[in-house]
N, C-alpha and C positions, 0 to 999 in steps of 0.2 A: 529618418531612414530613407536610404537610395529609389527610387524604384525602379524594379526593374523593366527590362525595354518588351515588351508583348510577343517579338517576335521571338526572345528569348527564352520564353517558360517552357514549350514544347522539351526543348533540349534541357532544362534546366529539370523539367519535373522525370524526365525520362533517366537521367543520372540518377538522379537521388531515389528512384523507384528501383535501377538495378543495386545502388547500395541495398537499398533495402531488404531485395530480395538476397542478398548473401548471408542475412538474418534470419533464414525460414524457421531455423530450431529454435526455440524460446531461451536456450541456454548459450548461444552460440556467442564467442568470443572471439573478436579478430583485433587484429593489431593495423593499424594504418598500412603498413605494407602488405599484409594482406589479403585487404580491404581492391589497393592498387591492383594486385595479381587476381583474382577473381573478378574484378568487373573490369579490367583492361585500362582501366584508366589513371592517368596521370597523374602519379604520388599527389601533387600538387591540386588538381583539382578533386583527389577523392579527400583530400584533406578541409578542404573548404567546404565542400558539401558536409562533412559529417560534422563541420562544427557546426552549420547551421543546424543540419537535424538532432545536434546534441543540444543546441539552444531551442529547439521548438519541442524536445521531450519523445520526440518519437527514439532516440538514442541515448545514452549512458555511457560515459568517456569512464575508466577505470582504473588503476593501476596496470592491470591488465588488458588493456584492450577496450574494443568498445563493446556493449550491448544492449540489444535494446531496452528502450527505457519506457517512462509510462505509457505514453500514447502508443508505442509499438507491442506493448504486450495486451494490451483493451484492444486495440483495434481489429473487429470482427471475429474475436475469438474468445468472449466470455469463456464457453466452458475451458478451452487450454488456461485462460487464466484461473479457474477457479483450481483446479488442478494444480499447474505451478505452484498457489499460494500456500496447499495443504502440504505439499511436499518439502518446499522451502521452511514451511514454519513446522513440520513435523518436528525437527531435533529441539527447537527452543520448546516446545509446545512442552517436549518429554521434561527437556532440563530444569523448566520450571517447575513442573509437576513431582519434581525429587523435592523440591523444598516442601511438601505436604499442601493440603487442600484443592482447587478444582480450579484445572485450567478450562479457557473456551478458545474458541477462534471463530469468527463472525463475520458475512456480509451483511450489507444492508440488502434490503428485498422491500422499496415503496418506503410504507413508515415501519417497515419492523426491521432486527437484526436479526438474522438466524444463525444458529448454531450449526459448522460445518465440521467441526472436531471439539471433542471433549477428552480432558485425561483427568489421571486422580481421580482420590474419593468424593463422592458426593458431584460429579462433574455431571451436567446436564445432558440431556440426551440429544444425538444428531436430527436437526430437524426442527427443533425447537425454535419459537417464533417470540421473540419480545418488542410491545414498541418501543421505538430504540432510544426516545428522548426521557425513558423512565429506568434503561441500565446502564451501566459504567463501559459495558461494552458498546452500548449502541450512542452511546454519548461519542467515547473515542473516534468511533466511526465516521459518525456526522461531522464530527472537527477535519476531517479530510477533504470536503465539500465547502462549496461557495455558499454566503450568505441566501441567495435568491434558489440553490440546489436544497439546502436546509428546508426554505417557505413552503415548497413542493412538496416534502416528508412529513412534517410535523402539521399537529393542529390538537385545539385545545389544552394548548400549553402556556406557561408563560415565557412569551418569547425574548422580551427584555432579559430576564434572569437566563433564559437558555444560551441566548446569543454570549453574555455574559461569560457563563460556564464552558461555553466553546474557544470563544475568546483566550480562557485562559489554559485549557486542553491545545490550544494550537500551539501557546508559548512554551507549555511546559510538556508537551507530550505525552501527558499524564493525568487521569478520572480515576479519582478514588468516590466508593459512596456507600455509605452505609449500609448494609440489605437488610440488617436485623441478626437479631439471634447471636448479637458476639461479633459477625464476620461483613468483613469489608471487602469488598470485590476493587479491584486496582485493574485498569487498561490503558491499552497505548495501541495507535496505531500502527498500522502494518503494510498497508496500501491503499491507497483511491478507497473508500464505502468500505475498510475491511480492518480488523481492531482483534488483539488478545488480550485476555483478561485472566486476571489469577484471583481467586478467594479464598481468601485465610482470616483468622479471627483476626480482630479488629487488632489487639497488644504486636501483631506481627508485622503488622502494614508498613511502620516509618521504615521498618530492613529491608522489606521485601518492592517498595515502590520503585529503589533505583533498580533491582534487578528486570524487574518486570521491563521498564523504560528499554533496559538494555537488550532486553530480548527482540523486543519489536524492533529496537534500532536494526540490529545485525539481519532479519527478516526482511527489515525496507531494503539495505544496501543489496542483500542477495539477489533479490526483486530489481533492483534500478529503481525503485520505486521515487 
């Protein structure tokens, strides 16, 4: 990679800050032109700046337009984020929960995941705190995290076998696990530390696992995630 020239960054961090700020609303969509017309600047250079910030994650290039993307939605704004996520994942949350038994929707919080929405029967209550390397929820979750961000959360685990089972949650987008009683709890992530999960009796799980997947897909894409 080039590097750039010292005297350059000033101007260079100050464009890409007023792109930025044309972004204040978490939802806001602009199209490269504009992008150009609100920050005054030249098709051409607002166009290079955003594929860099679309290459460093703080932006989201889309059929429609650009918006922000992961880094731009975390950054200094947990709770808007946490907010956005329940609202984005409100419809799949519902959708899922027509197919019967208990959907969640989860951050991580440390080593636990908590429950930030529940629908269906038997769905757990808001608030609810599990360590997250022993739910299917908190498993998904983790799979969204770097090896060395995992080391930080967990302990008294087996980390071979967890790394393992994350390993194959990153491939496959997908934590199905046993809980007992019949039923099988199935999760997929949804953004950075955050995971949905649906439980249905075990017989239901092979129909219900690409739904689930699919749901958290359409979740991430809404998100930029």
């Amino acid at each position: 990679m080039t590097a750039v020239p010292h005297e350059m960054l000033p101007t260079m961090l100050g464009r890409a800050t007023l792109i930025l700020d044309a972004f204040e609303e978490p939802e806001r969509r602009l199209t490269l032109g504009q992008v150009a017309l609100q920050t005054g600047l030249p098709r051409s250079t607002a166009h290079r700046i955003l594929d860099q910030l679309v290459g460093l994650d703080w932006l989201s290039h889309t059929d429609g337009g650009y918006v922000l993307g992961r880094r731009g939605r975390t950054w200094g704004r947990p709770g808007q984020v946490r907010a956005d996520l329940q609202q984005v994942a409100a419809p799949e949350l519902a959708r899922l929960a027509s197919c019967g038994g208990a959907v969640h929707l989860g951050r991580l919080d440390g080593a636990d995941v908590v429950l930030v929405d529940g629908r269906g029967d038997g769905a757990g209550r808001v608030g609810t705190r599990r360590r997250a390397e022993r739910s299917a929820l908190g498993r998904a979750a983790l799979a969204t995290l770097t090896p060395e961000e995992v080391d930080g959360r967990v302990s008294g685990a087996d980390l071979a076998q967890l790394y393992a089972d994350l390993h194959r949650a990153r491939r496959t987008q997908l934590v199905c696990r046993d809980i007992g009683g019949g039923l099988v709890a199935i999760a997929s992530p949804v953004a950075a530390g955050a995971a949905l999960e649906l439980v249905v009796p075990a017989g239901r799980a092979d129909r219900l696992g690409p739904l689930t997947r699919a749901a958290a897909c359409r979740v991430r894409e809404a998100l930029g995630a």
